[in-house]
N, C-alpha and C positions, 0 to 999 in steps of 0.2 A: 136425561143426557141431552147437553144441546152443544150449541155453536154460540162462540162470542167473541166480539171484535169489537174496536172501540180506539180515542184517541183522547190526547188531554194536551193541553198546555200550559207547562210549567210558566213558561213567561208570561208576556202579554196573552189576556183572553181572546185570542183571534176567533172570527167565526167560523164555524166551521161547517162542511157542502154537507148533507144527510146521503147526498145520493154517493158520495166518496166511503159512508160507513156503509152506507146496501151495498155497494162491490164485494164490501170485506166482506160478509156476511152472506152474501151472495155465492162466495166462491166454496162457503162451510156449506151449504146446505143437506149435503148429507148426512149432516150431523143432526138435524134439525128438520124433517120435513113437513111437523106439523104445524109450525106457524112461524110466524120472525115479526120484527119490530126494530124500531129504532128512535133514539130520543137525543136530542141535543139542546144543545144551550152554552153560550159563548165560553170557547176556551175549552169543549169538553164532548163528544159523542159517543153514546153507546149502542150496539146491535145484538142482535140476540137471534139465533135459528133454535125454532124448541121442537126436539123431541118428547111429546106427553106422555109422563108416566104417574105421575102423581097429581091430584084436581085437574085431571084434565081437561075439564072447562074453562075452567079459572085460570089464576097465577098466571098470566102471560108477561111478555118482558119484552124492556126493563121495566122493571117496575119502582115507579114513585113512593116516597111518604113522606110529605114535605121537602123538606133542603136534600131526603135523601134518594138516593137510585141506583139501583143495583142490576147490573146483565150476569149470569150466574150459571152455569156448567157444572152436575154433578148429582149429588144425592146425600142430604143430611139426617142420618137414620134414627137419630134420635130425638128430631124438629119437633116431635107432639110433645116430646117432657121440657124441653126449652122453651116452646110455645105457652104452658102451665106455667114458669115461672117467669116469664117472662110477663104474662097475662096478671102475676099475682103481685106484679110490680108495676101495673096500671097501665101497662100497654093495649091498646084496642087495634083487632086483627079484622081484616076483609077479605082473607085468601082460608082457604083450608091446605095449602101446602106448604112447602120448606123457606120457598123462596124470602116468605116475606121477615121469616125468623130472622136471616140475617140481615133484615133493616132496622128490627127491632132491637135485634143482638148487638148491632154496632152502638146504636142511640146509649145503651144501656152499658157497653163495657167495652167500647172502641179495640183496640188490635185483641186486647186480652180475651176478645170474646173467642179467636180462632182455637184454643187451647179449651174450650168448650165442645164444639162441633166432633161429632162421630161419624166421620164418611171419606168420600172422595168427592173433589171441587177443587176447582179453578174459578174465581170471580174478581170484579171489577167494580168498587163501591165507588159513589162522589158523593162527597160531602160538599155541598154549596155554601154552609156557614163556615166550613173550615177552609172553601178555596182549596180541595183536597181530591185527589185520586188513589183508593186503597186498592192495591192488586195483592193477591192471596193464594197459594196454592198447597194440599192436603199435604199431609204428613209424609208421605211415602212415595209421592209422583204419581198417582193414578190416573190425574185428569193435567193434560199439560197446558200450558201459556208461555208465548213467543212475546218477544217485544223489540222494539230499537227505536232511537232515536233520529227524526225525519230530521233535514238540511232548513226545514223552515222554523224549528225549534220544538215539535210536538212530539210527546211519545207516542208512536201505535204497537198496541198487543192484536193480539190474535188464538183463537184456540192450536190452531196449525199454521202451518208457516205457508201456506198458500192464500192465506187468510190475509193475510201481511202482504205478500206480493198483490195482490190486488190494487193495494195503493200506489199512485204512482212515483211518491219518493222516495219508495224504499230501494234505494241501489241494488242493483244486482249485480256484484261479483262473486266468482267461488274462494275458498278459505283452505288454503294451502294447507293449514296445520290441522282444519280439519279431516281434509284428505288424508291426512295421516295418522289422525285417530282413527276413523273409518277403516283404514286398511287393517291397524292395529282389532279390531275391536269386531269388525262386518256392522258396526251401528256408530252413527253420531252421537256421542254421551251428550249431558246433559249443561257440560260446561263447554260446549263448542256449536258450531253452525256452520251448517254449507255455506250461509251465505252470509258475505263477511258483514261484521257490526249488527247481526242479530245475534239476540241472548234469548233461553231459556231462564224463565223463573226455576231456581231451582226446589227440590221438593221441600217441603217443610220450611218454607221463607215466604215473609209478604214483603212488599215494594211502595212504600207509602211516597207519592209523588204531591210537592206541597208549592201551593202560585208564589213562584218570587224565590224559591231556592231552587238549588243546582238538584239534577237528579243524581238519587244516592244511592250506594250498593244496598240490593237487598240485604232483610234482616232476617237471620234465623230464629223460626218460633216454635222446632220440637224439633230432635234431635235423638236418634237410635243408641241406645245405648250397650253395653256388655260388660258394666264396671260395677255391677253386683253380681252376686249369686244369690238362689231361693234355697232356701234350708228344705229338707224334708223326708219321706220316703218315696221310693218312686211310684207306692200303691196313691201317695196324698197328692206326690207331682200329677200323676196323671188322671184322677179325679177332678183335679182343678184345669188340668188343660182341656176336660172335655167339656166341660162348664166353660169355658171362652170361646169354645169351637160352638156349644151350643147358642150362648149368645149374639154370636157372630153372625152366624146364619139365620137364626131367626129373625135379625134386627134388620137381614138384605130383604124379608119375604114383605117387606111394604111397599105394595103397587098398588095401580087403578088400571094397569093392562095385564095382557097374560106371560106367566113366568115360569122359564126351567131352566134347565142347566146344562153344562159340558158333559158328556160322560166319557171317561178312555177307556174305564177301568183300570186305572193305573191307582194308589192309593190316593191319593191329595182330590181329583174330583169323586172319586166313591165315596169318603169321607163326607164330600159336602150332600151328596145325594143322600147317603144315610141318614145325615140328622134333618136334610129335606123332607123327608118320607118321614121320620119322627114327627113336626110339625105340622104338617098338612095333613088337611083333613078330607084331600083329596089325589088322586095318582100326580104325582110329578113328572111334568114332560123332559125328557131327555135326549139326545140325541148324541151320535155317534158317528167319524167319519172311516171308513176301512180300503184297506187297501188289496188288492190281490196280489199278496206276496205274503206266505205264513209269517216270516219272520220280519215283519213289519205291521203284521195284521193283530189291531186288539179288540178286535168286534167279539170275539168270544169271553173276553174278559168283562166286557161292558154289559155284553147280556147276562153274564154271572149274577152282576150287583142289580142289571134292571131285572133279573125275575126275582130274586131276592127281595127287592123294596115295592114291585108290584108298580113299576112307572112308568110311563103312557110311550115309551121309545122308540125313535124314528135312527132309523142308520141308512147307510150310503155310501157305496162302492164307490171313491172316485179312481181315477186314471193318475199315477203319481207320474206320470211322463206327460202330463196336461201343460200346456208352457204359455195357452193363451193366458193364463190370467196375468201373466209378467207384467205389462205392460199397465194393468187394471194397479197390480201394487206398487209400480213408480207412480201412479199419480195418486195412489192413497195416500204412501211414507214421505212424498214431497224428496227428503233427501234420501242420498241412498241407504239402501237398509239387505244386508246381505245372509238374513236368518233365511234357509228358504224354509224354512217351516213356517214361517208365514203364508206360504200359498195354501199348507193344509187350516190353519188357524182362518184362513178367509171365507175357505169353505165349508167348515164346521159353522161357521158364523152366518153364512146363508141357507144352511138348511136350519138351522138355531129361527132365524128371521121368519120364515114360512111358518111359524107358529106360534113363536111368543116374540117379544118384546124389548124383555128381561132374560138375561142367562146371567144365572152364579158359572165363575170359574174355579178350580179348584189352584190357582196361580201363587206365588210366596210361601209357599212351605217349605220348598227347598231352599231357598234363601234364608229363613229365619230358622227351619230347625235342621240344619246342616244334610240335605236331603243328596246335592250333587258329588260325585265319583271326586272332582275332583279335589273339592272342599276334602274328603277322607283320604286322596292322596297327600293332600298338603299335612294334613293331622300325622299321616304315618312318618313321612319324609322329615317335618320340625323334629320328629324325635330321635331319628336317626342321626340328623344334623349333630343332634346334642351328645348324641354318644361316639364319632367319629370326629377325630384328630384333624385338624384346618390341615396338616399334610396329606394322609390319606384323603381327603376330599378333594385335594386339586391335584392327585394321582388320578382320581375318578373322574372326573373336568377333562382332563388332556385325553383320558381313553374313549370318554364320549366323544370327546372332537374329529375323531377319529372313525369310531364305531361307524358302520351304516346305518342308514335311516329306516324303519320298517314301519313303516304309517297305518300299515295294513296288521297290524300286530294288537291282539290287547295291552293295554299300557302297560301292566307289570313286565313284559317280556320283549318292550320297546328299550331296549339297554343304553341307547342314546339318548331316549326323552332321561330316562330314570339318572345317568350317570352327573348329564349335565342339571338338571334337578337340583341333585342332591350338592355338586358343585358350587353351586348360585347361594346366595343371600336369603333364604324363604320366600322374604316379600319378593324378591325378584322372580323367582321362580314360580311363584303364583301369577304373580303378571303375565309371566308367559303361556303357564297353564290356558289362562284365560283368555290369551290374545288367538287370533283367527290365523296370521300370519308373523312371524319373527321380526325384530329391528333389521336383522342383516336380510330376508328375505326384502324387507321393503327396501334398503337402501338399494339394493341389486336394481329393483324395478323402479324405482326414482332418478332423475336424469339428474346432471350435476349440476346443473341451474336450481333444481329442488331442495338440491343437498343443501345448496348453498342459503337459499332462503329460510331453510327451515333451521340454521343458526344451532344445528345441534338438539333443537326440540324433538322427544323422541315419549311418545304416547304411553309408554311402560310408565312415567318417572310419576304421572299424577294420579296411576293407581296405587304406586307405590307411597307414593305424600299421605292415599288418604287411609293405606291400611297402617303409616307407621304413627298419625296423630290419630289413631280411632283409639276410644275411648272404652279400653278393653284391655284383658287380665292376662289370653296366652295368643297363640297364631291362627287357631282355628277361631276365635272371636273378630282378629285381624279381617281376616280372608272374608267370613259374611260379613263383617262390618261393611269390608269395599264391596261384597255382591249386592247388598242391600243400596247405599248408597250411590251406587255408579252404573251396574249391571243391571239392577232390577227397574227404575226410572227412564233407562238409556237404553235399555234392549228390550227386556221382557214387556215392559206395562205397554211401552212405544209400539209392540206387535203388538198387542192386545186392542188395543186401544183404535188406531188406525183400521182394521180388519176388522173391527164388529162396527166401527161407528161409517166403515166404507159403505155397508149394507143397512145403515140406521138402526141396528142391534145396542140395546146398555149393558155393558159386561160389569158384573159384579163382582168382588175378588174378595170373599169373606174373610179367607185364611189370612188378608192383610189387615185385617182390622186392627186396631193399633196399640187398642188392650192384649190381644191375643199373640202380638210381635212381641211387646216388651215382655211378657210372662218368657216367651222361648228364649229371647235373649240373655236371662237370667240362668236359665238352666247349665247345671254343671254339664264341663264337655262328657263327660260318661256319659249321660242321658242325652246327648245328641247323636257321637259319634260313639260305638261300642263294636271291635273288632272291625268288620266288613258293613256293617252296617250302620247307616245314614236313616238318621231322623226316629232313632233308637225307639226314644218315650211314647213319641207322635204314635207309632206302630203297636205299641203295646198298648197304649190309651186306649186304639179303635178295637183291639181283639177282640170283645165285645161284640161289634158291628159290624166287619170284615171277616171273611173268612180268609185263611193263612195264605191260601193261594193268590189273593189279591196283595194283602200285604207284603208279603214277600218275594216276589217274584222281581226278574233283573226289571228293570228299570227300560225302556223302551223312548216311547216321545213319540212326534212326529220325525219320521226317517224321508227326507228325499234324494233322489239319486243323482246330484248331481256329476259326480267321475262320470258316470255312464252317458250323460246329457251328452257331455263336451266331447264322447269316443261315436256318438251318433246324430240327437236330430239337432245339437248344436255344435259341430262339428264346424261346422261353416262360419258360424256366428264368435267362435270361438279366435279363429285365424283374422275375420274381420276388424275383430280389438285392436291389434296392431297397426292395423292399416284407415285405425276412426280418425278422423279428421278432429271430431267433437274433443278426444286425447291431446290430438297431435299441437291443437291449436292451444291448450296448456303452455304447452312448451316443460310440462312436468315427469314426462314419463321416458325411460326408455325402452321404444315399444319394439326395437328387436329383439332384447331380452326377452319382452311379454310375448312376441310372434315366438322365441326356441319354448319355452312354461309352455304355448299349446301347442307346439308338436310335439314337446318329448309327452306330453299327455296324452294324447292323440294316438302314438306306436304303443302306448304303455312303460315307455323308458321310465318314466315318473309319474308320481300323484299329485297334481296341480288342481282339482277341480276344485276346491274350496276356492280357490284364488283366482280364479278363472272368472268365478261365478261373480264375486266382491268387483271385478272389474267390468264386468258386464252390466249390473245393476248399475254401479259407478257411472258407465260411458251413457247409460240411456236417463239417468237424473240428470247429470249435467247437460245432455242435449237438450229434456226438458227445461229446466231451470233457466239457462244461459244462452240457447241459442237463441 
């Protein structure tokens, strides 16, 4: 896993400073702190921070071979069998790792080689005969790339977007509309930017930037699908999913440092330690973070699966009222990012660091075989939709409107989420499922200069675009389609990724392997969603290897507390939002509104802390960023 940065220009081949790409490169280093480099030549410079995991002697970057060079972030798990045929078509190799397969791979089958490659990566090839810059990133968004176009006519990419600020012409202003994904969402997706006129590569798209043409939209080169079904029974379905879980995992266990894994005891990472402990021929290290609150605590569940597979387990009481690391995650995530479960994901990831390298996560299961509460809300709700008269539905709409709000409720006996729900359009009501905070919440907290700017653009309308052109049979293929595509690249991977690579940890995410996605995508919704339960087959596959108390048990996560935060040691910090200057000088917020949200939270009049929290993070990126 490394760092890369890099610039190119499309027009004239200006020269360009090396010491402008060591900044960018400079600013990654914790991506990277076993070596770095950097290479230029007119019209084009690349950088590289390497974290060694594979010839760790060798392979350093960017690396040469003739007209080509390549700076490269990631892991390609199948490089020895590409390297074989690659070799038996007369290519001659000098490295024993990944890196150089894609020099050889491009010579050999130019964009088409990317539909090749089994992993996750981000890279940056130049072709000097072609007067060419290929930017590239994996199937499913694992490993990200930033880019924008500089006022002198150069593109500069970046692995992170502080990578990118390092250069000096990249403007910095903030992004009104994304502020308003963000609110929508507690993450910036993947088709937006704090910071205006930067873009993300999006996942599964390369960017071929060519001397003498204008730069072009990325192209998409794989693409999620749910417009077949797999015939079968479910004894052959789930014989064959364990055969891709098994592959999957075995194909992450190639390193040349030391390697273990996440454990929560929750099913998705016990899974991955199971068929870990299969394969090795030695204890697998594990580790575990707990907390001292039973109903938040899964250190007993984690020890279940680590005496069961007999792995070398390290666990750790943290303090879930710990607030110093805040500040450590605004300058991780760059833009704001409002999961706090990322502070437990940061710290799992440093006790993970004190011993290996490498961690498998057991991450994308729920997205690909319909694992989340709400994804099986949505499933139940399409069918009622279906069987309830459009009058009776907006009798239920107007009594929601109405009903009280019970936030503190489980969701079936929330009468207001469920009535307005079932009211709503599906897609629409998935959107909101999903979203962090409401359109009408945020219009409230948006000043009328905001209103005005943002023209009507409202964050709901482009999850809903992408669950209604998703390439797929009923609502529940819809809903993962957009979790897959929007949520999992834009939230999930983005914590993941961020928080192990803060501590120079390579998270490995087998369950996203891309064999092992399209297989679940295919599966009929019975064997995903079945009565109450989520991720049906997946659970019956492991019974085998889990025992029922793992599999089956409610569903948990990282839990942090934030209500409780903003009624005690942020209490203060909370009242101060309104009165931030960093806000005020927006000119986008109305922060009397946001000063009544932390008092009525404050007495307990109301539940605001999700939003408290999103504006919090908010007010301390853009003091970073902008001031």
């Amino acid at each position: 896993m490394c760092g890369i940065a890099g610039l190119f220009h499309p027009g004239t081949p200006k020269p360009v400073d090396p010491l402008r790409i060591q900044r960018m490169v400079d600013a990654l280093a914790h991506r990277g702190p076993d070596g770095e480099g950097v290479w230029t030549a007119p019209g084009v410079g690349l950088g590289h921070r390497r974290l060694s995991i594979i010839d760790v002697a060798g392979s350093p970057q960017p690396m040469q071979d003739g007209a080509l060079t390549v700076t490269y972030n990631g892991e390609v798990y199948n490089f020895a069998e590409l390297r074989a045929e690659l070799e038996a078509r007369g290519a001659r190799f000098r490295t024993s790792g990944d890196t150089e397969v894609l020099l050889h791979g491009w010579r050999a089958w130019g964009p088409d080689m990317l539909a090749r490659l089994h992993g996750m990566f981000a890279f940056a090839l130049h072709d000097d005969d072609r007067q060419a810059l290929f930017l590239a990133r994996d199937r499913l968004g694992v490993k990200p790339l930033h880019y924008a176009e500089l006022s002198d006519g150069a593109v500069a990419f970046a692995s992170e977007l502080k990578g990118l600020l390092a250069h000096p012409l990249v403007r910095r202003a903030p992004d009104l509309r994304a502020v308003e994904d963000y609110l929508a969402w507690g993450y910036v997706p993947d088709d937006a930017c704090i910071v205006a006129g930067v873009r993300k590569l999006p996942a599964g798209h390369f960017l071929l930037l060519e001397r003498g043409k204008p730069v072009p939209n990325p192209r998409r080169w794989w693409q999620v699908s749910f417009a077949d079904r797999a015939k079968g029974s479910a004894d052959d379905l789930a014989h064959e999913l364990i055969d891709h879980l098994r592959t999957a995992v075995r194909s992450r266990l190639v390193a040349d440092v030391p390697l273990g894994a996440f454990l929560s005891g929750g099913v998705d990472s016990s899974a991955v330690v199971a068929l870990m402990a299969e394969a090795s021929g030695k204890a697998v290290k594990t580790c575990t973070i707990g907390f001292d609150e039973a109903g938040h605590d899964e250190r007993a569940y984690a020890d279940v699966v680590a005496q069961r597979f007999h792995t070398d387990h390290h666990a750790r009481v943290v303090d879930p009222n710990d607030l110093q690391l805040v500040d450590t995650l605004v300058e991780a995530f760059d833009e704001p990012f409002a999961d706090a479960s990322a502070l437990a994901t940061y710290q799992v990831s440093a006790l993970a660091r004190e011993t290996v390298t490498v961690a498998l996560s057991g991450d994308g299961a729920d997205e690909a075989f319909a694992g989340y509460r709400r994804q099986r809300f949505q499933h139940a709700e399409e069918r009622l939709r279906a069987l309830m008269p459009a009058s009776l539905r907006r009798i239920g709409g107007r009594l929601g409107a109405i009903y009280p709000k019970a936030d503190w409720a489980p969701r079936p006996l929330r009468a207001k989420t469920t009535l307005l729900a079932l009211a709503a359009d599906g897609d629409e009501a998935y959107a909101r499922a999903v979203g962090v905070t409401t359109p009408e919440t945020r219009a409230a907290l948006f000043s009328a200069e905001a209103r005005a700017q943002l023209g009507g653009y409202r964050a709901e309308d482009a999850w809903i675009a992408t669950m209604r052109a998703a390439p797929a049979r009923d609502p529940l293929d819809r809903a993962q389609y957009a979790d897959l595509t929007r949520w999992l690249p834009g939230g999930m991977l983005t914590k993941v990724d961020r928080t192990s690579m803060a501590v120079s940890l390579e998270a490995r995410e087998p369950l996203l392997d891309h064999r092992l996605v399209e297989f679940a995508t295919t599966l009929p919704t019975s064997m995903r969603v079945r009565g109450a339960q989520g991720k049906w087959l997946m659970k019956r596959a492991l019974e085998p290897y889990l025992p029922r108390e793992i599999l089956y048990r409610p569903k948990m996560g990282f839990v942090t507390p934030v209500s409780a935060w903003f009624r005690a040691s942020l209490t203060a910090d909370a009242a101060a939002l309104a009165r931030s200057k960093t806000l005020a000088e927006t000119g986008w917020f109305d922060l009397s509104h946001l000063a009544r949200l932390a008092e009525d939270h404050r007495t307990g009049r109301a539940e605001h802390g999700r939003t408290l929290w999103q504006f919090l993070m908010l007010e301390r990126s853009l003091k970073r960023l902008f001031a």
